[in-house]
C-alpha positions in Angstrom: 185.5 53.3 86.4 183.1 55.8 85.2 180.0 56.4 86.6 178.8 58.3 83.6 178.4 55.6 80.3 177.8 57.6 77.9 178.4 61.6 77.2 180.2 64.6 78.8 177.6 65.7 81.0 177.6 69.5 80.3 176.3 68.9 76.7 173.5 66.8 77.8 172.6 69.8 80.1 172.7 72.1 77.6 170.9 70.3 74.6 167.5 70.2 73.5 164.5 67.8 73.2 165.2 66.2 70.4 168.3 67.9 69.0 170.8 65.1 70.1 174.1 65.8 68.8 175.8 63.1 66.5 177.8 60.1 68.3 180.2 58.4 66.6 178.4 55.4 65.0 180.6 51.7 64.8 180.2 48.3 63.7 181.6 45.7 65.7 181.0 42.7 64.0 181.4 42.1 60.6 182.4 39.7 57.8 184.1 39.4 54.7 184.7 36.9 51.9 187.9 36.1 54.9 184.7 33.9 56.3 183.9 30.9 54.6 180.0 31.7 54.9 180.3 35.2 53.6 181.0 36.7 49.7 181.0 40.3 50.8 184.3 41.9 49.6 186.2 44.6 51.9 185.8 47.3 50.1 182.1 46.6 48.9 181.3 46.3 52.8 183.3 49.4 53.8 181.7 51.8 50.9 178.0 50.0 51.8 179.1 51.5 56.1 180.3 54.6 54.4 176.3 55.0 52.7 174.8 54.1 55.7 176.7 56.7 58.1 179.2 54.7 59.5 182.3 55.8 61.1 184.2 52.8 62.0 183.8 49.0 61.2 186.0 46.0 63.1 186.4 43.3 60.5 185.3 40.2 62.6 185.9 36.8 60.1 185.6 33.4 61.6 189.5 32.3 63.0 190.8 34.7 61.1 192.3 38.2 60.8 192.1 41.3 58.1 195.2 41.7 56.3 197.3 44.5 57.0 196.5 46.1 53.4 192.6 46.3 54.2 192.8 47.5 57.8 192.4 51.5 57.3 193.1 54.0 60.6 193.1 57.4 58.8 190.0 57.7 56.8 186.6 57.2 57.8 184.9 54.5 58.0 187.9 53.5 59.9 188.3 49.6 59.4 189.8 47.8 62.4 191.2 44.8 63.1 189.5 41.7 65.1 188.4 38.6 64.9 185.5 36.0 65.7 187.1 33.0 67.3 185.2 29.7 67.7 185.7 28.1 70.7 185.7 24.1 70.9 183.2 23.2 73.4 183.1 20.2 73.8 184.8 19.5 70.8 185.2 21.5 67.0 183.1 22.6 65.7 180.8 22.1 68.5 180.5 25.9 71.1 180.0 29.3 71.3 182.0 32.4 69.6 184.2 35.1 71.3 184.7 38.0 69.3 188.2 40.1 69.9 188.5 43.7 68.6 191.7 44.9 68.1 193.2 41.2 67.3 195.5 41.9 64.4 196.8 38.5 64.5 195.9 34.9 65.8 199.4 33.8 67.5 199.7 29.5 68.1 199.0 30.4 71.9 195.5 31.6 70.7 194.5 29.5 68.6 195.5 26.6 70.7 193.1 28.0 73.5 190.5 29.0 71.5 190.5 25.1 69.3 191.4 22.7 71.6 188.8 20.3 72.6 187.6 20.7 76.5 186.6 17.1 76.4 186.4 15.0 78.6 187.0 17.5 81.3 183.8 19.1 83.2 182.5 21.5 83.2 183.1 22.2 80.0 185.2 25.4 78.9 186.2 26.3 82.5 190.2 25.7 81.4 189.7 27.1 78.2 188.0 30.4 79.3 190.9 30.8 82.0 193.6 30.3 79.2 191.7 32.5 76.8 191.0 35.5 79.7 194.5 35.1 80.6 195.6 35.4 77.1 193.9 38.5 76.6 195.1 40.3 79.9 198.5 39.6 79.2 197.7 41.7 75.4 196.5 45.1 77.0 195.6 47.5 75.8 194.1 47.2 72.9 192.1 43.7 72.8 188.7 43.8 74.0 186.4 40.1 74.3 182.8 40.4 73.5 180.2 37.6 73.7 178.9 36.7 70.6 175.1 36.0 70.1 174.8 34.7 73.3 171.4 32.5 72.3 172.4 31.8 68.6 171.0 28.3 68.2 173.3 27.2 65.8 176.2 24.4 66.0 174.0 22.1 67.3 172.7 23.9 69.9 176.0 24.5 70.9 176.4 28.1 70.1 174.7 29.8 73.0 176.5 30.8 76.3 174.2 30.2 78.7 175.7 26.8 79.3 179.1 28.1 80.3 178.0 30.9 82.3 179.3 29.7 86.0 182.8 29.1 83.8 182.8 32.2 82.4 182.3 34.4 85.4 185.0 32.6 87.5 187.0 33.6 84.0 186.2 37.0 83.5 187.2 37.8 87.3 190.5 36.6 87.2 190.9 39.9 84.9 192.8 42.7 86.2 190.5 45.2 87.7 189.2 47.7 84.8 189.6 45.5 81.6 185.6 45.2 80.5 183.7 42.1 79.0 181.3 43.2 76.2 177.9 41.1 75.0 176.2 41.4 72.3 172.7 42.6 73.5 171.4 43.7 70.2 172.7 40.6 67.3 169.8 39.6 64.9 170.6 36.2 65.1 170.0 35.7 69.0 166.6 36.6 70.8 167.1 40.0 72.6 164.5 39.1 75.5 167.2 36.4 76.5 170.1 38.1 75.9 168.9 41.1 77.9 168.3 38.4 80.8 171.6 37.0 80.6 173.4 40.6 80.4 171.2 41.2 83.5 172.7 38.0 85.3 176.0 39.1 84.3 175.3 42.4 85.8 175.0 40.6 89.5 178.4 39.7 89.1 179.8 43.0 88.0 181.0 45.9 89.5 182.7 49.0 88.4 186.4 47.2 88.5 185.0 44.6 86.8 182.6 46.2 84.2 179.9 44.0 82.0 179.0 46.6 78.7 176.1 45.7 76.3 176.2 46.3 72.5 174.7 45.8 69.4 176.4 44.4 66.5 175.0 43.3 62.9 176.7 40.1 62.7 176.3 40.4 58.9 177.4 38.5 55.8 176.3 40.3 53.3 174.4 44.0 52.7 171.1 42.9 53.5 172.1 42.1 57.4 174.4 45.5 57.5 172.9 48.2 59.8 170.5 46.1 62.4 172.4 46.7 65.3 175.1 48.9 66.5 177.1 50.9 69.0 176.9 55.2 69.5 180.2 56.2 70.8 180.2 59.2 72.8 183.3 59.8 73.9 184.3 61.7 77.1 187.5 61.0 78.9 190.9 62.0 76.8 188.3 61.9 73.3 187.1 64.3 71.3 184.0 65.9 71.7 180.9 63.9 69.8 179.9 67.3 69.2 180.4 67.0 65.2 179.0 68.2 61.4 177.2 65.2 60.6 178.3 62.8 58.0 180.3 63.6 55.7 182.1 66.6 56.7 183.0 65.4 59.7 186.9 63.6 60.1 188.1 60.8 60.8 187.3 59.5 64.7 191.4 58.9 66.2 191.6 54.9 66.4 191.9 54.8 70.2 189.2 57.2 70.9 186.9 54.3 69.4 189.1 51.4 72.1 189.2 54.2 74.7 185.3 54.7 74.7 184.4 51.0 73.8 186.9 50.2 77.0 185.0 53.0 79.7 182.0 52.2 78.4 181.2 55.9 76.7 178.2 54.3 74.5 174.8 53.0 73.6 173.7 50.3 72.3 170.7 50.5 69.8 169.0 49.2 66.9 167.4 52.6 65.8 166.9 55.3 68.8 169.2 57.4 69.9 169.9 57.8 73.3 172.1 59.9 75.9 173.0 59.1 79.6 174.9 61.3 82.2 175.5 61.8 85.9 175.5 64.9 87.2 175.7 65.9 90.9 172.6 66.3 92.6 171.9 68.1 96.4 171.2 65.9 99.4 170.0 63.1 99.9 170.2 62.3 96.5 173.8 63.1 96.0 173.5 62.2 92.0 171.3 63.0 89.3 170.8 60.8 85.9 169.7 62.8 83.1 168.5 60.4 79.6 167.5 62.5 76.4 166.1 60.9 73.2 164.1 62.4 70.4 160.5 62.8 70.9 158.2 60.1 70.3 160.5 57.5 72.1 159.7 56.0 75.6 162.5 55.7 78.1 162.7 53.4 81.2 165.1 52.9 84.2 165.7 49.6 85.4 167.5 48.4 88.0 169.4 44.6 88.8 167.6 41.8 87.3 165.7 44.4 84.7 163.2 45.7 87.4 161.4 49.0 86.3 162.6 51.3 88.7 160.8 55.0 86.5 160.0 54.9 83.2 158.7 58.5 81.0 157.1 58.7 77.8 160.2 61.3 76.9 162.1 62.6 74.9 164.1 63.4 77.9 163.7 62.9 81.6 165.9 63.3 84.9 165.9 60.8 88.0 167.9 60.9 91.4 169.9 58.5 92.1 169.9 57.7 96.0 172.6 55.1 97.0 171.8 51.3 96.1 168.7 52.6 94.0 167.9 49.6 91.8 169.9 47.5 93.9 173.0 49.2 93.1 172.9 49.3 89.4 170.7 51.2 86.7 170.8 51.5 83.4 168.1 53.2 80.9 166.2 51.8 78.2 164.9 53.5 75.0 162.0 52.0 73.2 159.8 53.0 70.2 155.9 52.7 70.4 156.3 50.8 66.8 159.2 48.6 68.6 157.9 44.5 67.8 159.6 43.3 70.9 158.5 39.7 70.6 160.1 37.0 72.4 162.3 34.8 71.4 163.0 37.7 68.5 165.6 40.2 68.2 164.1 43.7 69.0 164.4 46.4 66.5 163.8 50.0 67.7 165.6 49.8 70.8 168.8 51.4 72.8 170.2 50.2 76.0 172.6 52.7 78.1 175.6 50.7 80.0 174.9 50.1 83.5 175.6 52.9 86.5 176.4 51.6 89.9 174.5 53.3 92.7 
């Protein structure tokens, strides 16, 4: 696994403050009149993406799938298949959601995982986790799980993951070594203070075979949710180079180079800032460098396990060694704006997270 999350390293060293070259910018989660508790027709959604910079969206409707005739893989905004499956804990329509990019179908296997009720049995979801991890190894490449709003409140309470989090970690283990789980830090409909926490206990758990990435996603129903949250793709191994005319002159992103960096981890998460992350070789003792660039006016932090502030800067760009087991063994930076209103129990606007870097 990488220890770089984010950017080929030479281009970071070569830019300047504030003159952050275009990532490629993609939705993750997103719904369509396909959902019973959206209106929002395919094409209205993909042309409001298109307006707002876009270069690929994953069409994420409840239990179901796009049909083949709206999925698009040539011409920007790419639109991908996936799907937001609700999981029956203890019962329907009772638990959390599990989104799955690169789903282009919901087989009887699935669903029955995904739908069956866990009850009686305790604690609840441990089974249906294992069938539903087991499920997804067995369909790589190509399908990635991701968290959904890990603190939504909804069904009944029910719709959170902090419950199931012993369950799910025993689950997501049993993976084979390099095949990620993704959370949604950044989701408007879940608190980002206690999502950040729970990616953060997640963390303690991962390792680089068994990587935990954090992303944003708009969750949205309808153009008024659409561009909240989302993820910056900078892709560096097999990709192309990020290094493109902005929007839109610049073609179509190569569907696997958006699984291929989403998969590595090549990306940020953010709800505004920008923000690029590298590792470069450093001299003794050190052995490593990190360098994080923004654009002026933006604060960056360093944090290690559990969210400790390790360094922080007032930016736009800063450089820290990286001794072994620095942070505890993991880092990862933080981008906030001064203006950012990072209440809690709110989701945070104006803020980018870099994935995590083991030390």
């Amino acid at each position: 696994m990488a220890d770089t999350a984010n950017v080929h390293a030479e281009s970071a060293r070569n830019s300047g403050a504030g003159n952050i070259a275009r990532p490629l910018k993609v939705q993750l989660h997103v719904h369509s009149e396909r959902s019973l508790d959206s209106h929002w027709p395919v094409q209205e959604l993909r042309r409001h993406y298109d307006q707002l910079g876009f270069d690929a969206i994953f069409l994420t409707d409840h239990d179901r799938t796009a049909r083949s005739q709206e999925l698009s893989f040539e011409r920007r905004p790419l639109l991908l298949p996936g799907s937001e499956l609700s999981l029956s804990m203890p019962f329907w329509p009772l638990g959390p959601h599990l989104v799955l990019l690169g789903v282009e179908h919901i087989p009887l296997d699935l669903h029955w995982a995904a739908h069956r009720s866990s009850w009686p049995a305790w604690p609840w979801g441990r089974t249906k986790l294992h069938d539903l991890f087991a499920w997804i190894a067995r369909h790589q490449p190509g399908v990635l799980p991701v968290l959904a709003h890990l603190h939504w409140p909804g069904n009944l309470g029910t719709g959170g993951w902090y419950p199931y989090l012993d369950a799910l970690i025993d689950a997501w283990q049993q993976l084979p070594p390099g095949l990620p789980l993704l959370v949604e830090l950044l989701n408007p409909h879940s608190p980002t203070d206690q999502d950040r926490r729970l990616w953060h206990t997640l963390l303690a758990a991962a390792s680089p075979q068994h990587p935990v990435w954090g992303v944003g996603s708009d969750d949205a129903h309808h153009s008024d949710e659409a561009g909240q949250a989302w993820v910056e793709l900078w892709p560096g191994v097999g990709g192309q180079d990020a290094s493109h005319p902005a929007h839109p002159s610049r073609p179509a992103p190569a569907a696997e180079t958006v699984y291929q960096a989403l998969a590595h981890g090549h990306f940020v998460a953010t709800s505004g800032p920008p923000l690029r992350v590298a590792v470069e070789p450093f001299p003794l003792p050190a052995g490593r460098e990190l360098l994080a660039e923004t654009v002026p006016g933006i604060h960056l932090r360093l944090v290690g396990r559990g969210g400790q502030l390790v360094a922080e800067s007032d930016g736009p760009h800063m450089r820290w060694p990286l001794p072994r087991g620095i942070g505890q063994g993991v880092v990862q930076v933080e981008a906030y704006s001064p203006a950012a209103r990072t209440v809690p129990g709110t989701f945070w606007p104006n803020v980018a997270f870099s994935q995590p870097i083991w030390t």
